[in-house]
Backbone as a printed PyTorch tensor [residue, N CA C, xyz], in Angstrom:
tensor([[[  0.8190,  -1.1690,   0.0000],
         [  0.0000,   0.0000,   0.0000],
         [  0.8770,   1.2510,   0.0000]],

        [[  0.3410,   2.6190,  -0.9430],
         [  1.5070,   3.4830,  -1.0020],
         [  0.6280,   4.5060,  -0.1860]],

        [[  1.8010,   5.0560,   0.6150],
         [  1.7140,   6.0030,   1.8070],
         [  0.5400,   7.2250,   1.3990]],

        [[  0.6030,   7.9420,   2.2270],
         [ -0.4720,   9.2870,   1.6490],
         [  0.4700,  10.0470,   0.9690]],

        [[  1.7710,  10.3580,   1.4530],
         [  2.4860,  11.0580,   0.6120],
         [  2.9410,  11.0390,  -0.6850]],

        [[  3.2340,   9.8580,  -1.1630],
         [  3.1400,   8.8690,  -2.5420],
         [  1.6710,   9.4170,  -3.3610]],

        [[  0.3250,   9.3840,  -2.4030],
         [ -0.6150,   9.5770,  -3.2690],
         [ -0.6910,  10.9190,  -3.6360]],

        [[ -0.1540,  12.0040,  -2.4050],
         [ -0.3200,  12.9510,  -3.1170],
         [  0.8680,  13.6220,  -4.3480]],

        [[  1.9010,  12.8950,  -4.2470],
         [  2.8950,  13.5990,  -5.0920],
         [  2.2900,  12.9400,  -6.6450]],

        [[  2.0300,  11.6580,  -6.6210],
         [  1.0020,  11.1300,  -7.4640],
         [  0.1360,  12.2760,  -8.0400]],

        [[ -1.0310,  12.3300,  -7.1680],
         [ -2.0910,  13.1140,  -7.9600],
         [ -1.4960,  14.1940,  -8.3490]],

        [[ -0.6910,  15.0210,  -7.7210],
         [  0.3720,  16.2220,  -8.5680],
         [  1.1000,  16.0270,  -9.6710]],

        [[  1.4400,  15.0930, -10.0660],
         [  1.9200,  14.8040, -11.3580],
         [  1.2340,  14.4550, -12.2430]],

        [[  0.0440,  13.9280, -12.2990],
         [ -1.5010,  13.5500, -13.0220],
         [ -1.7800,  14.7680, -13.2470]],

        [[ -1.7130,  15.7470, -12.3800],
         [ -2.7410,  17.0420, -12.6160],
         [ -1.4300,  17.9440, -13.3920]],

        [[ -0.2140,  18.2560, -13.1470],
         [  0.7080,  18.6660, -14.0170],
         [  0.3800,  17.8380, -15.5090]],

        [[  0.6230,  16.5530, -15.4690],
         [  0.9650,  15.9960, -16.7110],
         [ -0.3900,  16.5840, -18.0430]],

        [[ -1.6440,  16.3560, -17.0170],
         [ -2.6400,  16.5830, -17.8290],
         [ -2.7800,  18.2980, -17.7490]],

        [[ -1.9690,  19.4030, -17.0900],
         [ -2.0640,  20.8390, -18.0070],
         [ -1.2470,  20.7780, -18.9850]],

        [[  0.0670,  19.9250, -18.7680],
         [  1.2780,  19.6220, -20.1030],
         [ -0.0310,  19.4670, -21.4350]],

        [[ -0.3330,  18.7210, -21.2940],
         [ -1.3540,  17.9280, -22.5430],
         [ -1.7970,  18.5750, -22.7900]],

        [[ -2.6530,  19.5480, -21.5080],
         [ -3.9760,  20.5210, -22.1550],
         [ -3.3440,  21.8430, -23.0510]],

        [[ -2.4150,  22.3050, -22.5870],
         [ -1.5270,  23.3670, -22.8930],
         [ -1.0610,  23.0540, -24.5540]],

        [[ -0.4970,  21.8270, -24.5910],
         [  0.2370,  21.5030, -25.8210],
         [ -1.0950,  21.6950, -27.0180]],

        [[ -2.1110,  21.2670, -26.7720],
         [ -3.3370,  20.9300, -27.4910],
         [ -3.9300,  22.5660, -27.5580]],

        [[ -4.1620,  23.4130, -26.6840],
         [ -4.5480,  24.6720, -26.9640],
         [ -3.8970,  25.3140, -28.2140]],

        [[ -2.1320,  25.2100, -27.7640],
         [ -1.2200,  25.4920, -28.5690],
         [ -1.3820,  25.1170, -30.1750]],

        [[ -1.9620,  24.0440, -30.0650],
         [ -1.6310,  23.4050, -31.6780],
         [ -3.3120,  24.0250, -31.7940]],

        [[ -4.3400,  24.4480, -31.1660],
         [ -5.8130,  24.9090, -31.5340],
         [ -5.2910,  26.2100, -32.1020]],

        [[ -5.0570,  27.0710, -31.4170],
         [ -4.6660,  28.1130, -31.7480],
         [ -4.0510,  28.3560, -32.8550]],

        [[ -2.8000,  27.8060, -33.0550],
         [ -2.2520,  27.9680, -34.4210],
         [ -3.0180,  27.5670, -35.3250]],

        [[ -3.4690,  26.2320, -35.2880],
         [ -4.8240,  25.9680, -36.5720],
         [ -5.7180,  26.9430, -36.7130]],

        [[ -6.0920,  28.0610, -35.6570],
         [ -7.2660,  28.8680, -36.4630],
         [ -7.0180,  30.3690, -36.2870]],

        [[ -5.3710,  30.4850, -35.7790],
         [ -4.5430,  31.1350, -36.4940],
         [ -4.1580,  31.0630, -38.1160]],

        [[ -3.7350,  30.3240, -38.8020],
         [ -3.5390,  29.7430, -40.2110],
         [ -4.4740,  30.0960, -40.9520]],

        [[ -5.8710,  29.2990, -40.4580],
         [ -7.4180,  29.6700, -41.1420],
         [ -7.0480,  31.0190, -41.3930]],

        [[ -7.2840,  31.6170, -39.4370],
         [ -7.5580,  32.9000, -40.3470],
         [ -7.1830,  33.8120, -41.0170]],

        [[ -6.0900,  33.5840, -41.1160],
         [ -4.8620,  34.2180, -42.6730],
         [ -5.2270,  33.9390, -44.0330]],

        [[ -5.6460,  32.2890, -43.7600],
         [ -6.2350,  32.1520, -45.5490],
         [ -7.2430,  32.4250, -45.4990]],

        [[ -8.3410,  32.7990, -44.2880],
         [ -9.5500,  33.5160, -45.2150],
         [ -9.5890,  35.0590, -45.3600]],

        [[ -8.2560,  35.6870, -45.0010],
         [ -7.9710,  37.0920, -45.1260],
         [ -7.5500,  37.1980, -46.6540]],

        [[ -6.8670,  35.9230, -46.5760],
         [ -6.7260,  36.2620, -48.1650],
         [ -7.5670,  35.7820, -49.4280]],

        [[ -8.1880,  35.0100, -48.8070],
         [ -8.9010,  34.7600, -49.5410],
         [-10.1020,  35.2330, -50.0940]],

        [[-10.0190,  36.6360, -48.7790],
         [-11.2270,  37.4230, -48.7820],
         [-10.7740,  38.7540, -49.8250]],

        [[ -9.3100,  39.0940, -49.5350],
         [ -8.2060,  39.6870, -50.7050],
         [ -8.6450,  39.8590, -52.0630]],

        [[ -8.0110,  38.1290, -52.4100],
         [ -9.2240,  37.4240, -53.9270],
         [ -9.9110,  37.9080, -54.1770]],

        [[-10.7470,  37.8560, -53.3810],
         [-12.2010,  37.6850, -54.1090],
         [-12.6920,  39.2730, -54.0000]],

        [[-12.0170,  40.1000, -53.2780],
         [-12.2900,  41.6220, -53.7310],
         [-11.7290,  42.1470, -55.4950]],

        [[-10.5750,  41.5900, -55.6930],
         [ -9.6960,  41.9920, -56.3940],
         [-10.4370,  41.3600, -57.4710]],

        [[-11.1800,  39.9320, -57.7020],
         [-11.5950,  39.7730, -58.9120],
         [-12.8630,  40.2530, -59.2960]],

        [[-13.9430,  40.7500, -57.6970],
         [-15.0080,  40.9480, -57.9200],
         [-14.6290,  42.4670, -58.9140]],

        [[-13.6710,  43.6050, -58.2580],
         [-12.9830,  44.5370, -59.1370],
         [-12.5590,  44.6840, -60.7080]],

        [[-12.0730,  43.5300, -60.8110],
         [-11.6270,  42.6200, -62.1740],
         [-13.0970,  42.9770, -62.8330]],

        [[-14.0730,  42.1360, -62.2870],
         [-15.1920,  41.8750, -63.0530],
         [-15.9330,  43.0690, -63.5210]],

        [[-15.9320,  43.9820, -62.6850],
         [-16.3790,  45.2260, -63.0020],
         [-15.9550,  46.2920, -63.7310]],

        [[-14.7090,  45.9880, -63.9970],
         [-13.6220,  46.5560, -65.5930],
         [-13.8480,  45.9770, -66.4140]],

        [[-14.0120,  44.5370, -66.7380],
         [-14.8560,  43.7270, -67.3490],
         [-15.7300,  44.1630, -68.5480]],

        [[-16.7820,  44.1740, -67.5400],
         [-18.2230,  44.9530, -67.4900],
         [-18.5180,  46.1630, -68.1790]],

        [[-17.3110,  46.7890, -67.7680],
         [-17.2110,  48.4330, -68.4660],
         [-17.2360,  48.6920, -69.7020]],

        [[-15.8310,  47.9230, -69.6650],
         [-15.0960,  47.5910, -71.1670],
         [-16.0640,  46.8550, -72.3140]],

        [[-16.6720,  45.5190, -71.9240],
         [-17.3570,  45.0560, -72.6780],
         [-19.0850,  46.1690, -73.0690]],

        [[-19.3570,  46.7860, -72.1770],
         [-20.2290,  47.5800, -73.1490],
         [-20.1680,  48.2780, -73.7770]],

        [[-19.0860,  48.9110, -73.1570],
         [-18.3160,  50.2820, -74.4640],
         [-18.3810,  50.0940, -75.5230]],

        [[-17.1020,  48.6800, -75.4860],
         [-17.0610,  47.9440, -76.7820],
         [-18.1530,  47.0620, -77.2890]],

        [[-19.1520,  46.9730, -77.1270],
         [-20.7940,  46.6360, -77.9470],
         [-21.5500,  47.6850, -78.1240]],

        [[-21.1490,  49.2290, -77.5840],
         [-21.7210,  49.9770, -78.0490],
         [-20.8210,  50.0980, -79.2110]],

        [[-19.5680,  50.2530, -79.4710],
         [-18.5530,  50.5150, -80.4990],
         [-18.9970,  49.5980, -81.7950]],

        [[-19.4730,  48.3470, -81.3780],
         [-20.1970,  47.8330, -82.4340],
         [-21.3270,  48.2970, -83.4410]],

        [[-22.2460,  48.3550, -82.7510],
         [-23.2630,  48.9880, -83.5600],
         [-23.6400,  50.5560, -83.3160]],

        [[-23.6950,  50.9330, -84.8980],
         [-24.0700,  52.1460, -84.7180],
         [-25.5400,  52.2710, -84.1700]],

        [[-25.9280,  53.5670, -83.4970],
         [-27.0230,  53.8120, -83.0380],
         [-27.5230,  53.0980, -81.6660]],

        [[-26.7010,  52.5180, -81.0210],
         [-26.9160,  51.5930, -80.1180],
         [-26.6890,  52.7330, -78.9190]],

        [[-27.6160,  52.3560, -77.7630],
         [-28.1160,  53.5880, -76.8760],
         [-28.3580,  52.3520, -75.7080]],

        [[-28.3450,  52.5010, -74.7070],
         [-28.2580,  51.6210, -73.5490],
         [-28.4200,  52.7040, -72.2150]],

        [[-29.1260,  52.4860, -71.2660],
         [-28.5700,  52.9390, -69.6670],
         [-28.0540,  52.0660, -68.7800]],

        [[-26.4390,  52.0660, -68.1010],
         [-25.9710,  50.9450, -67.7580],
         [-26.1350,  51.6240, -66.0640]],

        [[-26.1240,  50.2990, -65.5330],
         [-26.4010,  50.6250, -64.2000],
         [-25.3210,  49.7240, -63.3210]],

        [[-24.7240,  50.2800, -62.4000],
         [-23.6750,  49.7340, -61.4110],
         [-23.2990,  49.8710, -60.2820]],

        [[-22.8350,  48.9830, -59.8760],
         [-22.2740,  49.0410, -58.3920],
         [-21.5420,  50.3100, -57.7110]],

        [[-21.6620,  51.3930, -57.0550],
         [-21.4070,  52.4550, -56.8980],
         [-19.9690,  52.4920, -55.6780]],

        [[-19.8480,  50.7380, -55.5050],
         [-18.6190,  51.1310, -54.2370],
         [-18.0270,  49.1700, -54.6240]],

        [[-16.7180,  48.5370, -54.0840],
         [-16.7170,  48.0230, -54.6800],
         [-16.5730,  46.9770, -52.9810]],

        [[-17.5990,  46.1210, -52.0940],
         [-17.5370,  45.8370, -50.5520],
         [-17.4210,  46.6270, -50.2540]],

        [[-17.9890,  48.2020, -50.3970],
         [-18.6620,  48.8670, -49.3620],
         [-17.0050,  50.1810, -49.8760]],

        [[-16.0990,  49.5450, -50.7760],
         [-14.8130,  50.7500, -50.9430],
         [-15.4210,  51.4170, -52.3050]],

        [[-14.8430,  52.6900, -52.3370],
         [-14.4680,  53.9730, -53.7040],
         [-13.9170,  52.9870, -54.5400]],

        [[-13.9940,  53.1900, -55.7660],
         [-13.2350,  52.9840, -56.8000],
         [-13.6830,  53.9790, -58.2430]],

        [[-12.4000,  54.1300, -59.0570],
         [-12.5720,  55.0600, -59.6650],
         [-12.2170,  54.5550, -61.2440]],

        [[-12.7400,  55.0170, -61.9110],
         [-12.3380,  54.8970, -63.5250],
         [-12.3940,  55.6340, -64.5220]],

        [[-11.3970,  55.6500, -64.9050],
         [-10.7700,  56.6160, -66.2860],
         [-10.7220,  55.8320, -67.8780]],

        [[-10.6410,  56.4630, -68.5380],
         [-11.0390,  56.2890, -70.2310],
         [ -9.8270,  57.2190, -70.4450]],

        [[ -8.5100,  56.8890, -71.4050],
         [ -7.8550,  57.6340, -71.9350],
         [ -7.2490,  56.5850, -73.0270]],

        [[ -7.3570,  57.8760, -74.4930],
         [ -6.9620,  57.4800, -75.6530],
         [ -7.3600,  55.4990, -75.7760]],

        [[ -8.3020,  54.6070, -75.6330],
         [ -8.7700,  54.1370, -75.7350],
         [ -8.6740,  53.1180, -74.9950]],

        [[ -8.4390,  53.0460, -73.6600],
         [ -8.4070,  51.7700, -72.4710],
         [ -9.1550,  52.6670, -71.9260]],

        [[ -9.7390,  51.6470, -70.7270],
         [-10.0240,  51.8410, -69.8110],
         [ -9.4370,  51.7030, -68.1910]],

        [[ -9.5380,  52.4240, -67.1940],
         [ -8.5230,  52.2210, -66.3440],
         [ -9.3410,  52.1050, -64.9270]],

        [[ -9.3080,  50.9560, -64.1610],
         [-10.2330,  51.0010, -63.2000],
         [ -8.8560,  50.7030, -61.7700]],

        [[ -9.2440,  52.1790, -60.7410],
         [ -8.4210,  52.0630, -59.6750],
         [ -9.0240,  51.5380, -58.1200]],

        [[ -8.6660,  50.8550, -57.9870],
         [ -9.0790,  50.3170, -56.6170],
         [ -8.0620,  50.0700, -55.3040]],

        [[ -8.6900,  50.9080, -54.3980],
         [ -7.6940,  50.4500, -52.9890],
         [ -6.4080,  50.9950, -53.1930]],

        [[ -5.5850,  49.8410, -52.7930],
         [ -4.1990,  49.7800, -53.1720],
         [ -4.0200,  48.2160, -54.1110]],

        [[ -5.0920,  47.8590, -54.4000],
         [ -4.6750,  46.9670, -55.6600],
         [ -4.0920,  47.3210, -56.4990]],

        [[ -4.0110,  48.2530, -57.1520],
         [ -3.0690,  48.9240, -58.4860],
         [ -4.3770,  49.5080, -59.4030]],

        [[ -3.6660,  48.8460, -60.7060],
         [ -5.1670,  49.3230, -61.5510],
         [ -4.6700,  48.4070, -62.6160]],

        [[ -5.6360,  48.2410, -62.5750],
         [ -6.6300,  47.3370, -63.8210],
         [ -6.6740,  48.1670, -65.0520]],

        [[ -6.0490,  47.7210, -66.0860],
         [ -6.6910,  47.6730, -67.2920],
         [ -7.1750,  47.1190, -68.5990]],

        [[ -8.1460,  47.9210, -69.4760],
         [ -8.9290,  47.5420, -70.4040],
         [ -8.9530,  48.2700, -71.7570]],

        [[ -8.4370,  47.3870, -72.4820],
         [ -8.3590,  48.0800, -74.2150],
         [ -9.6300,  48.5360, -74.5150]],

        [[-10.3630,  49.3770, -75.0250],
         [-11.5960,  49.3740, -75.6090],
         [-11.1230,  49.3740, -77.7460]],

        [[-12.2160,  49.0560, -78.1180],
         [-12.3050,  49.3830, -79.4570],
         [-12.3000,  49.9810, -79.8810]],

        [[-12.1860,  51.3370, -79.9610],
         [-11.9240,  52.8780, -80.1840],
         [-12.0220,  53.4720, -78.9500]],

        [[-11.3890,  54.7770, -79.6810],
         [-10.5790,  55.3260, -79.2500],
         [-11.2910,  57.0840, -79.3740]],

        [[-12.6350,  57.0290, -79.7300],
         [-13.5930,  58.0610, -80.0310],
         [-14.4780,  57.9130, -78.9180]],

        [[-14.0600,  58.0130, -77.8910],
         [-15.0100,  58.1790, -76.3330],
         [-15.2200,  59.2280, -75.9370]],

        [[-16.2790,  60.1650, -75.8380],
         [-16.8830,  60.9790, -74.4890],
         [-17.4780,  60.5770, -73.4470]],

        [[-16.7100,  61.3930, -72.1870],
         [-17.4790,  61.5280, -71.0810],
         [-18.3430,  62.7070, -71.1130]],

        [[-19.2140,  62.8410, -70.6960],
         [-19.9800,  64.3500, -70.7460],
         [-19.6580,  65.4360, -71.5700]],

        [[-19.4300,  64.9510, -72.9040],
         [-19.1250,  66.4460, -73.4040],
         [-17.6720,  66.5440, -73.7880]],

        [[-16.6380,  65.4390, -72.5710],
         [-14.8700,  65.6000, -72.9610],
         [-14.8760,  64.8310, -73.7150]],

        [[-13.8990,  64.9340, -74.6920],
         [-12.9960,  64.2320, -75.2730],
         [-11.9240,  63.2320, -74.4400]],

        [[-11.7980,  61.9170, -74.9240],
         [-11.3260,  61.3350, -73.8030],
         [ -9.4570,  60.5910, -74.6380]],

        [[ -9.9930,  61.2730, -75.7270],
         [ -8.5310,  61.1410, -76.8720],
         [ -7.5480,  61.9200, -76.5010]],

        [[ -7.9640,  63.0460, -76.1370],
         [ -6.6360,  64.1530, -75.7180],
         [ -5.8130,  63.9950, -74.3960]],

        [[ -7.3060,  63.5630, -73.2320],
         [ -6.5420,  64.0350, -72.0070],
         [ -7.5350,  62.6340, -71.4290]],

        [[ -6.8510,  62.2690, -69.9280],
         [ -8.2470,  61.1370, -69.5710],
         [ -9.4770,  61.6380, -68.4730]],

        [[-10.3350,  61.2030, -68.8000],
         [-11.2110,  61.6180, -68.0890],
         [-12.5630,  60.6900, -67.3390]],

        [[-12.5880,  61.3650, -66.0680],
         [-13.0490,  59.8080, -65.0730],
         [-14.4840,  59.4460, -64.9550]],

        [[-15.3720,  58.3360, -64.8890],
         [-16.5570,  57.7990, -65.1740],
         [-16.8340,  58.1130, -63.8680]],

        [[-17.6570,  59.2040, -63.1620],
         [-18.1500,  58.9120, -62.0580],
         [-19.4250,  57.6780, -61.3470]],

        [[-17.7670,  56.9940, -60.4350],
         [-18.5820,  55.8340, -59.9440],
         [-19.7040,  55.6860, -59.3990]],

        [[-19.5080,  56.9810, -58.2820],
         [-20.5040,  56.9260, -57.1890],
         [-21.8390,  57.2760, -57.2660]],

        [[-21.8730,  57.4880, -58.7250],
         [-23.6130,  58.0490, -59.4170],
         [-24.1100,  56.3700, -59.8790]],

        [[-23.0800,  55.5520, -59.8760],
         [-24.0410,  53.9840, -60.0080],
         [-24.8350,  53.8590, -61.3190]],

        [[-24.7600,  54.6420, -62.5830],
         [-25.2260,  54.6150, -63.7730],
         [-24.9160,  55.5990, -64.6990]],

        [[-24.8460,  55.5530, -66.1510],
         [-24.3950,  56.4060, -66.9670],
         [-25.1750,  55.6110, -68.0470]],

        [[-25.3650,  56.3490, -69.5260],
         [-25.6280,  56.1660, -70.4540],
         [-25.0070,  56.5850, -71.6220]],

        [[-25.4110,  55.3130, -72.2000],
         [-23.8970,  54.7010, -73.4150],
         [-24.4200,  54.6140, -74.8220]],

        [[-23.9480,  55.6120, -75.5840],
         [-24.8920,  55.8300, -76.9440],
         [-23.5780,  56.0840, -78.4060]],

        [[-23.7540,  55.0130, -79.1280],
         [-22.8850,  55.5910, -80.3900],
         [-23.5260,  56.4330, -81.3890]],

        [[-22.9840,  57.3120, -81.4840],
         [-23.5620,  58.1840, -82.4690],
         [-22.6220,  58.3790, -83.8380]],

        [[-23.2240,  57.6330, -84.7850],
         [-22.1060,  57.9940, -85.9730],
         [-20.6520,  57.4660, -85.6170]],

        [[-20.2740,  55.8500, -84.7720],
         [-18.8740,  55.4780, -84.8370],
         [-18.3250,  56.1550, -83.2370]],

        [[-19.0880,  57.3610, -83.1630],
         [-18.8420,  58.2490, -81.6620],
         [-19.4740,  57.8570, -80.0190]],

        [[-18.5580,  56.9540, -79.3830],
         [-19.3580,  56.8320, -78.2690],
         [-19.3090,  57.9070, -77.4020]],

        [[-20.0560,  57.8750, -76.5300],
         [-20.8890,  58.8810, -75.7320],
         [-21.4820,  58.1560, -73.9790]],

        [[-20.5060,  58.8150, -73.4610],
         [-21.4890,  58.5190, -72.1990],
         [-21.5640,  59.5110, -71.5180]],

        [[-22.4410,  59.4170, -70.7180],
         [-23.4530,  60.9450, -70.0230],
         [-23.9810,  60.0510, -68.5960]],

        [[-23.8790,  60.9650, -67.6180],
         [-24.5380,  60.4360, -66.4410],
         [-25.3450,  62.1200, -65.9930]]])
């Protein structure tokens, strides 16, 4: 039979051994959803940057289907922020240029190179699609696109 003192240095090493364990296991919890949550930071990154992508996209491809047909008149309607951020876009000498964040910028060839914004000429100097009005209208006139908000 082991003494009382035996039992208690006993149960003290049971109860050490098992914070060793518990400790080691927090340790390795933690880092696992530490890790996670880095890849869903970036992953959340992604998916800003292409939802951005998509919306230069978007731009570009109506321009250029208005550039297609003459007489073609449209009101395009859009996202005015891009998750709740500014973003801005310019038309010069015939791309398009969409700036976001600190992503950089995005760009987009259009099919000509005969673009107005309101009235500018967008051949000489560039000039910017205001985002935050969420719609503009897109009209070729004679080979001449035209947008107006």
């Amino acid at each position: 039979m082991k003494s009382r003192k035996s039992q208690k240095i006993e149960k003290g090493q049971i109860a050490f051994e098992f914070l060793v364990i518990y400790v080691v296991f927090m340790v390795a919890f933690i880092a696992a959803v530490y890790v996670s949550a880095q890849r869903a930071i970036y992953q959340q990154m992604y998916a800003e940057q292409v939802y951005a992508r998509e919306i230069g996209v978007r731009f570009a491809q109506e321009i250029n289907t208005a550039a297609r047909f003459p007489g073609y008149e449209k009101s395009y309607t859009f996202s005015d922020t891009i998750k709740g951020t500014a973003y801005e876009l310019n038309i010069s000498n015939g791309v398009l240029m969409l700036f976001y964040k600190d992503r950089g910028v995005f760009y987009y060839p259009l099919m000509t190179k005969t673009i107005s914004i309101n009235g500018y000429d967008t051949g000489t100097a560039s000039h910017a699609i205001n985002a935050s009005k969420g719609y503009m209208r897109v009209t070729n006139k004679d080979g001449a696109i035209e947008i107006n908000q």
